[in-house]
C-alpha positions in Angstrom: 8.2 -14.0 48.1 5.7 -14.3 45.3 3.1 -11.6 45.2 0.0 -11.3 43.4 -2.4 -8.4 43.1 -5.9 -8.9 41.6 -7.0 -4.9 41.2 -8.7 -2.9 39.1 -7.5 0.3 37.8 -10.6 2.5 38.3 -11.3 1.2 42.3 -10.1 3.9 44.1 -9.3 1.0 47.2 -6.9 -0.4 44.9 -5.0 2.7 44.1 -5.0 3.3 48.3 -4.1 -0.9 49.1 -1.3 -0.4 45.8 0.2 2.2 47.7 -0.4 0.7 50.5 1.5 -2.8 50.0 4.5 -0.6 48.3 5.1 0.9 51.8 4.7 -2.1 53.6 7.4 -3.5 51.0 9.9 -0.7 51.8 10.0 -2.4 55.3 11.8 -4.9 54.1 15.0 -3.8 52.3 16.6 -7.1 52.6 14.0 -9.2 51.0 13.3 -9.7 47.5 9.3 -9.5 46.3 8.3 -10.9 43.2 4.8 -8.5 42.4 2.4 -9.9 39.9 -0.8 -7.4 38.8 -3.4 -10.0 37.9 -11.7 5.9 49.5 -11.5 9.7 49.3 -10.7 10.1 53.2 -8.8 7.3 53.0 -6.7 8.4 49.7 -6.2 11.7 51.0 -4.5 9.9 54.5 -2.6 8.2 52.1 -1.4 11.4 50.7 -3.0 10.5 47.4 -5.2 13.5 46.7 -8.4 12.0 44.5 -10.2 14.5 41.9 -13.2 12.5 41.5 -14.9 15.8 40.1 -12.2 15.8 37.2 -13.3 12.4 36.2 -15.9 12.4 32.9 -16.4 8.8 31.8 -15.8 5.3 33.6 -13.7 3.5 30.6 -13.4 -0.1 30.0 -9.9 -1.0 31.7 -9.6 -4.0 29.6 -6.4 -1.9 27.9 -4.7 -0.5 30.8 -5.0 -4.2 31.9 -2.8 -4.9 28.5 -0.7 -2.1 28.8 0.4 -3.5 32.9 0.4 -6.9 31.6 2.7 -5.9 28.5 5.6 -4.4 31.1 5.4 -7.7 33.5 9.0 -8.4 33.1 9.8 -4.5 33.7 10.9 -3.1 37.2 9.1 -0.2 35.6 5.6 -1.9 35.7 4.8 -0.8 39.2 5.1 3.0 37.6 2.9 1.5 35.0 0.6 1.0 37.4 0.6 3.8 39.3 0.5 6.4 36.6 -3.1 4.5 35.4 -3.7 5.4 39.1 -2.9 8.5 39.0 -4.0 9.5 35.6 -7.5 8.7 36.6 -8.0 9.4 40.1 -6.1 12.3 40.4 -5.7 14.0 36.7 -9.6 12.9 35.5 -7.8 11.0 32.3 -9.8 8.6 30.6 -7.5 5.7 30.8 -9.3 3.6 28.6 -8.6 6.1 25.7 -5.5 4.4 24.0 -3.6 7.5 23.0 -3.6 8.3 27.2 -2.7 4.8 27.8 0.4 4.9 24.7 1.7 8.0 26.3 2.0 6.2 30.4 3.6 3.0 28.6 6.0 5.0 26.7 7.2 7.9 29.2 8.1 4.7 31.2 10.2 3.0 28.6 8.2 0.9 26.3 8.0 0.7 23.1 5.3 2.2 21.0 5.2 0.2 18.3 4.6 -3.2 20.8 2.1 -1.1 22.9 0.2 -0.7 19.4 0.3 -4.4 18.7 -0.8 -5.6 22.2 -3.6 -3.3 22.1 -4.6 -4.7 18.6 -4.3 -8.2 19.7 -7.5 -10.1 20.4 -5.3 -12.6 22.4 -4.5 -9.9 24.6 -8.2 -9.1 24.9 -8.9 -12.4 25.7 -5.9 -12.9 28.0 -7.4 -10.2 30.5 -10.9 -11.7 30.4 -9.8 -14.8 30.9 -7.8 -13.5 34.3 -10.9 -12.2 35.3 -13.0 -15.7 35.0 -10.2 -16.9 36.8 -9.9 -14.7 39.7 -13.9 -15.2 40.0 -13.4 -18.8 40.0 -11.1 -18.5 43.1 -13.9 -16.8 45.0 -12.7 -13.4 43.8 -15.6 -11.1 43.8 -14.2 -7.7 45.1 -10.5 -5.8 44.8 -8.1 -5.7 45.4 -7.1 -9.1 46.9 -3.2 -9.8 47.1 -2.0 -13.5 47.6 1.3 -14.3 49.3 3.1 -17.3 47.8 -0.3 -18.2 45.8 -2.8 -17.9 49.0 -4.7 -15.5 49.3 -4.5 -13.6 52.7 -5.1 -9.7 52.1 -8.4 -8.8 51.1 -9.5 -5.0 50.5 -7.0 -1.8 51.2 -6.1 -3.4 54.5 -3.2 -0.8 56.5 0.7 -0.8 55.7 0.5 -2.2 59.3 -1.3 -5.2 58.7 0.1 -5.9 55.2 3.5 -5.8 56.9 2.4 -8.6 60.1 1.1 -10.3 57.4 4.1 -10.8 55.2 6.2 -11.8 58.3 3.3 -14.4 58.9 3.9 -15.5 55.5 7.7 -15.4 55.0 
């Protein structure tokens, strides 16, 4: 089953429906997903433990966008993801700075010399904000939103529960 995520890495609901959908996943041992990366209450029953009071500056997250786009073909990227996560919710990291961001894509196996290059590449730059006219022009105004099979069906940090009956709805 194809999965797509729209999120954005400084919405604390997306960290909690990431989490979320990766428990909802470990249900279902047997089946293979296909995941595609296009609050404080709720974190902490979620066991994620936010430190909004750590956090100093709300970056851009046009890089971090690069950096999960960059490992797409990695089983790693779902780390990726949720070491941006954690980096910023939980540590207070500025994860728009790009030495922060070189040091989550390389202690999970990428290369830094292609992490450089991506994050010099105005392609790149244009790449994410072209995502983001298209997931607007889908009706996409709020995150995170996760598609099953290219249909959109979960909208907002919805419970392991529900992301689970929805899947079997959908397989």
């Amino acid at each position: 089953m194809k999965i797509t995520i729209f999120l954005d890495t400084i919405c604390g609901w997306c960290y909690i429906g990431h989490n979320r959908l990766f428990k909802a996943l470990a249900e279902f041992k047997d089946k293979k997903f296909e995941v595609h990366y296009n609050m404080t209450k709720q974190a902490a029953l979620e066991g994620l433990n936010f430190n909004l009071n750590k956090i100093k500056i709300t970056p851009s997250t046009v890089l971090s966008h690069i950096l999960i786009d960059l490992s797409k073909d990695l089983k790693e990227q779902k780390f990726i993801v949720e070491n941006i996560f954690r980096n910023y919710f939980i540590d207070g990291c500025d994860i728009g700075n790009i030495e922060n961001l070189m040091s989550i894509g390389i202690k999970n196996g990428l290369n830094k010399q292609i992490i450089e290059k991506a994050f010099k590449s105005k392609k790149n730059t244009d790449d994410i904000l072209k995502k983001n006219q298209n997931a607007y022009s889908l009706g996409i105004s709020g995150v995170p939103v996760i598609a099953l099979n290219d249909h959109i069906v979960i909208q907002g940090a919805e419970s392991t529960k529900s992301i689970i009956s929805k899947i079997k709805q959908n397989n």
